[in-house]
C-alpha positions in Angstrom: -153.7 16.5 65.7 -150.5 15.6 64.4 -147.7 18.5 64.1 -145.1 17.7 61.5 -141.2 17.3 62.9 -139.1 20.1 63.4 -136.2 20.1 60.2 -132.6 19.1 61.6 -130.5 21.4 62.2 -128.1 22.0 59.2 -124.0 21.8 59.8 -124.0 25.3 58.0 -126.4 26.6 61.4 -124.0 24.9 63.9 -121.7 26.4 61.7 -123.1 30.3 62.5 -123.8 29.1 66.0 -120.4 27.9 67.1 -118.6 31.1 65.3 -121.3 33.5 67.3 -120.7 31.6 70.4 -116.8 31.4 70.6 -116.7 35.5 69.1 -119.3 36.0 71.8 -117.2 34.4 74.3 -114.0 36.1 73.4 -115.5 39.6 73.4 -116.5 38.6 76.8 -113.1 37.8 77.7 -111.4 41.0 76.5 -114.2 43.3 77.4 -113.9 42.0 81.1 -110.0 42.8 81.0 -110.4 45.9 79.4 -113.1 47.4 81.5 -111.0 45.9 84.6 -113.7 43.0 86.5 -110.5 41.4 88.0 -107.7 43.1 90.5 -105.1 42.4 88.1 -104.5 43.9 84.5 -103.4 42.1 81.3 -104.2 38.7 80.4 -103.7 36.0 83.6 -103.1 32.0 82.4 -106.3 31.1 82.8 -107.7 33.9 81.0 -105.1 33.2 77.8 -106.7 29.7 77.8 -109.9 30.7 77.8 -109.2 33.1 75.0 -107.6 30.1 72.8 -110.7 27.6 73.5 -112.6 30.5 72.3 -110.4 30.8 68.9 -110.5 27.0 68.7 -114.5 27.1 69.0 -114.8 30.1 66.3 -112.2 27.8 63.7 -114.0 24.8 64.4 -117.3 26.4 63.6 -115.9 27.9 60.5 -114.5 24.8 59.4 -118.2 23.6 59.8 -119.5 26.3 57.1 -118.8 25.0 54.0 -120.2 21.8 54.5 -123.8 22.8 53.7 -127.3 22.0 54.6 -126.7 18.5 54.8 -128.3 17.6 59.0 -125.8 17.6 61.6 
């Protein structure tokens, strides 16, 4: 028995996928400084670069939206 293939993924889904994942990540980020899971308050370098891939990830996945449901 045959199964027919699974559709492509559309770039308007990667789209939604990437903007969940870099939100997801940057509530992580903030929700860990503001509940305090390091020693130190405020935002630390490594932290603030984090926090700007996960920006970068949300634009790039908005940037992805309007493209459609053409596959990826």
């Amino acid at each position: 028995m045959s199964f027919p293939p699974d559709p492509p993924i559309t770039k308007r889904q990667l789209g939604w996928l990437t903007v969940c994942a870099g939100l997801g990540a940057a509530s992580a980020l903030l929700a860990a400084d503001v509940f305090g899971a390091g020693q130190w308050t405020g935002l630390g370098p490594a932290q603030s670069l984090a926090l700007g891939a996960a920006g970068l990830l949300t634009v790039l996945g908005l940037a992805l939206l309007p493209l459609g449901d053409r596959p990826a």
